[in-house]
N, C-alpha and C positions, 0 to 999 in steps of 0.2 A: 276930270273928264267931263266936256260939256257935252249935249244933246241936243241936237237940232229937232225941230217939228215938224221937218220936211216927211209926208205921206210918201211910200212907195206908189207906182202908177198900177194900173189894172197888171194882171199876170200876164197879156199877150201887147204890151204898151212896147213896142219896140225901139220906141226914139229916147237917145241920150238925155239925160237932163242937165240942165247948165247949173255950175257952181260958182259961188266967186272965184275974182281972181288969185291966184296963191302967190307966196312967197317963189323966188327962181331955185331955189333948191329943194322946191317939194315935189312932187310929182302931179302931173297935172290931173285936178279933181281933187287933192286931198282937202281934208278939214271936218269932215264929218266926223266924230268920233264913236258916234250912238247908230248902228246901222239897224232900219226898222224889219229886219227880214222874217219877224214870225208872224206878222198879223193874219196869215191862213195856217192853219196844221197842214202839216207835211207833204200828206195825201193829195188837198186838194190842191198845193202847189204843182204835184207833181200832172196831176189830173190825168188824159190819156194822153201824154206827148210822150210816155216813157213805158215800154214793155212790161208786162208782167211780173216778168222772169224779173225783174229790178228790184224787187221787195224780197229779195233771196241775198242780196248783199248787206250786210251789218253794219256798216258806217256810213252810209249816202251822206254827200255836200247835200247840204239844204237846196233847191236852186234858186230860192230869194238870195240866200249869201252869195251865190256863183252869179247871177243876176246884176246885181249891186256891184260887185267889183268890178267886173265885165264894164258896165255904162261910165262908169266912175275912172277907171283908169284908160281904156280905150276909146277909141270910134270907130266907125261899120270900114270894113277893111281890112283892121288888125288882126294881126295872127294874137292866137292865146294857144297857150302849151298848158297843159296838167301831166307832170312826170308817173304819178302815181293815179291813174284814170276812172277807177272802177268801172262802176257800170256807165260812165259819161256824161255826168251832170253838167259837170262848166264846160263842156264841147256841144254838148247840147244847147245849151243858153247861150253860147258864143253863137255857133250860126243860124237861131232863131232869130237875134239882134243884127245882125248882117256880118259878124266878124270871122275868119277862118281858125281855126283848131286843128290840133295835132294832139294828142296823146299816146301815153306808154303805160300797159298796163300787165303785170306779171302773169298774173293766171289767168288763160284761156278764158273758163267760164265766163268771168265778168268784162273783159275784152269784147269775144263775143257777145253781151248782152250792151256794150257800147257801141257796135258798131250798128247791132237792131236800131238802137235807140235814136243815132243819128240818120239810117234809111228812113226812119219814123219821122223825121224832122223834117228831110227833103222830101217826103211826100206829102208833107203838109203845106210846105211853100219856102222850107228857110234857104235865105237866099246863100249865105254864109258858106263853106266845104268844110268836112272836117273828113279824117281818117285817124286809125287806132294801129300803134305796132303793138304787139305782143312781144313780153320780153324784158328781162330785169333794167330799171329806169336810167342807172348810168351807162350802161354797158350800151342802152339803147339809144340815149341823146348824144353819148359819142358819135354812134353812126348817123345822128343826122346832123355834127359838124360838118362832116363830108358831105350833104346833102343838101347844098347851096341857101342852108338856113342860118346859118350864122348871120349875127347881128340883126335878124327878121323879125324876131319875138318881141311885139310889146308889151304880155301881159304871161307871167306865170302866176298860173293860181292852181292849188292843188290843198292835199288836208293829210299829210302823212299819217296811216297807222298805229297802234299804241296797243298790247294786249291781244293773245289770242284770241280771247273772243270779249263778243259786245253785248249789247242788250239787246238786241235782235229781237224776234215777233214772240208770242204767245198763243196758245190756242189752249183749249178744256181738252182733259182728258179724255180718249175714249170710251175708257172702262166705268167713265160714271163717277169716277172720286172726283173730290172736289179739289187737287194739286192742279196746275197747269203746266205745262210742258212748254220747252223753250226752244224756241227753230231760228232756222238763218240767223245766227248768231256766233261763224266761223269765218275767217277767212280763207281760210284753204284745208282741204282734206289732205293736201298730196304733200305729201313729207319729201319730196325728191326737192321739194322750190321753196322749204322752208327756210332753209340757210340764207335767202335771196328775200325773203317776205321781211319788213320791216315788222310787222307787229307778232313774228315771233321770236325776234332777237332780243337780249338784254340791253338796259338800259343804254348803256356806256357802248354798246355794237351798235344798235341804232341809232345816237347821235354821229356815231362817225359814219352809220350809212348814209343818212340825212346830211350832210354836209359834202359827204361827194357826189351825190344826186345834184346839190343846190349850187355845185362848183362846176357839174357839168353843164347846167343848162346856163352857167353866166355868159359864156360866148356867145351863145344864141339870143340874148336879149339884143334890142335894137338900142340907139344911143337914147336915153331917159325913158327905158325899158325899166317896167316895177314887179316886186316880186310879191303876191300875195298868198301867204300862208292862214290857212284857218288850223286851230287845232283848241284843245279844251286838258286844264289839269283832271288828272283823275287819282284816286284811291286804291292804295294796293295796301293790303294787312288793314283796314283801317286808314293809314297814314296817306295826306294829300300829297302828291307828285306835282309838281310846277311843269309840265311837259310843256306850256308855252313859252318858259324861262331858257329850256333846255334848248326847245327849234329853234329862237333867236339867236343860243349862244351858235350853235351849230351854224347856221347861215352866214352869223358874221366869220366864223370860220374859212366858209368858203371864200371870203370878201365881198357880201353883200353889205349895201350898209342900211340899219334900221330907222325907218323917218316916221313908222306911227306904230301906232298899237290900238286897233279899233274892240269895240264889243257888237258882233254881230247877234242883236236876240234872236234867240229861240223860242221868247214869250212873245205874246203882244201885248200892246198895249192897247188900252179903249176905255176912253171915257175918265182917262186920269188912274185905271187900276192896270192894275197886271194880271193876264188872264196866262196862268200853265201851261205850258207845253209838256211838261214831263210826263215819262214814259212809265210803265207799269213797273220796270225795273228798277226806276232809278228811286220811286216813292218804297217801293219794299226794302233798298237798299240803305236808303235815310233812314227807317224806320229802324232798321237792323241795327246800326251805329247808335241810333240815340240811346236804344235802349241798353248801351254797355257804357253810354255817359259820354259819347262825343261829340258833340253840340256843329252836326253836320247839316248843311243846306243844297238844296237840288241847285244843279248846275243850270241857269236861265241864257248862258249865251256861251258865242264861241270866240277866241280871242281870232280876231286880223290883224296877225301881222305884218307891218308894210315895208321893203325894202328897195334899195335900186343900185341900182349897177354902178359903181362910183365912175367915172371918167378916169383917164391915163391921166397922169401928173404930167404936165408938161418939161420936159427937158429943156437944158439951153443950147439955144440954136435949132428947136424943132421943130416951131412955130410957121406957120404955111406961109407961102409967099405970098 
């Protein structure tokens, strides 16, 4: 895997940047394989373009990673789709950069705090539209076959679920002991929409969720429409999960087909080192493992995975006139 030295632009940089020219079967922009999206912590990426209420969700896309894809696979125009939306990260960064978005997102709450976040966006100037349905992700981009969006999408980016809960925030106790307490770190209270929540199905339920999500939005991409999946292996018992091996296999299920595999950091770099991003959880959690002899390492980035929409095989005699 090579690493280019191309620098990200300031946070409010809203012009594409130009890449070389690619191979005709890659999707255009690809080649980077090292994507530089942690050189700000979190926070200041997100700075005030995004609600309060935003730091109540457990898993937020980075928006350098939704950023990055966004300028890399589209231009100002495109539609971008996130099936699984949260709080609206890459809808948000699509029409900061001038592109329009559509998301689906199952529970209310975080819906709601997507659609704050993009009013937040057009009041600041983005020129871009987006809007958020409410509502389980396949069931939801079926209804917008019928909604004169087919073949419009040229940019799915989204970060499917894994695990009921995350590593969400921390604060000190109030009682004065010295334990902390662990918040926003659920995705959903409501047991009525769990059966529909991918990150609280089993493993083998949630690739096959995952795959008819990624089968419903293939109609809706436009022709060398790309699909970008972020998602990261994690640890259950101990033992590492390949959850990135797993979305790829699910996606080419649906018939997408795989053309890269990027590492989006979550570290930065500067000055030749690597400066941490990791979270308060994820260092207590390392620690935890080693010390029963597992020779575990913090998680510094997040896989992008990159797909596209194959074309029809041509038949004989179907050829235009």
């Amino acid at each position: 895997m090579s690493q280019h030295n191309h620098q990200e632009g300031s946070f409010d940089d809203a012009h594409p940047h130009e890449h070389p020219a690619q191979p005709a079967n890659q999707p255009r922009g690809a080649g980077w394989s090292v994507w530089l999206t942690g050189q700000q912590q979190a926070r200041q990426q997100r700075g005030t373009r995004y609600s309060r209420l935003s730091v109540e969700h457990p898993a937020k896309m980075l928006p350098a990673i939704a950023r990055h894809a966004i300028r890399t696979y589209t231009r100002p125009g495109d539609l971008v789709l996130d099936p699984m939306c949260g709080i609206g990260t890459s809808l948000v960064e699509a029409v900061h950069l001038g592109r329009n978005a559509i998301g689906a997102e199952l529970e209310p709450k975080w819906a709601s705090i997507a659609r704050l976040n993009l009013e937040a966006a057009a009041a600041r100037g983005a020129v871009g539209q987006g809007r958020v349905h409410t509502g389980e992700a396949a069931r939801t981009l079926a209804g917008l076959t019928d909604d004169a969006l087919a073949g419009k999408v040229r940019l799915v980016l989204t970060s499917p679920p894994y695990g009921s809960m995350t590593h969400g925030q921390v604060r000190s106790r109030r009682d004065g002991a010295e334990a902390v307490e662990k918040h926003a770190h659920v995705y959903s209270r409501d047991r009525d929409r769990r059966a529909d929540n991918l990150a609280y199905q089993r493993p083998h339920v949630l690739a096959t969720s995952f795959t008819r999500i990624m089968a419903t939005c293939k109609p809706l991409l436009a022709p060398g429409g790309v699909v970008v999946v972020t998602t990261r292996p994690y640890r259950k018992d101990g033992r590492l999960v390949d959850f990135p091996g797993q979305v790829a296999d699910a996606a080419r299920r649906a018939g997408l087909v795989q053309v890269d595999r990027c590492a989006a950091l979550l570290c930065a770099l500067k000055e030749g080192e690597v400066v941490s991003r990791t979270s308060f959880f994820q260092l207590i959690e390392t620690k935890r493992l080693r010390r029963v002899g597992l020779p575990v390492h913090v998680i510094q980035h997040e896989d992008a995975l990159v797909f596209t929409n194959p074309a029809p095989v041509a038949t004989e005699g179907s050829a235009a006139a």
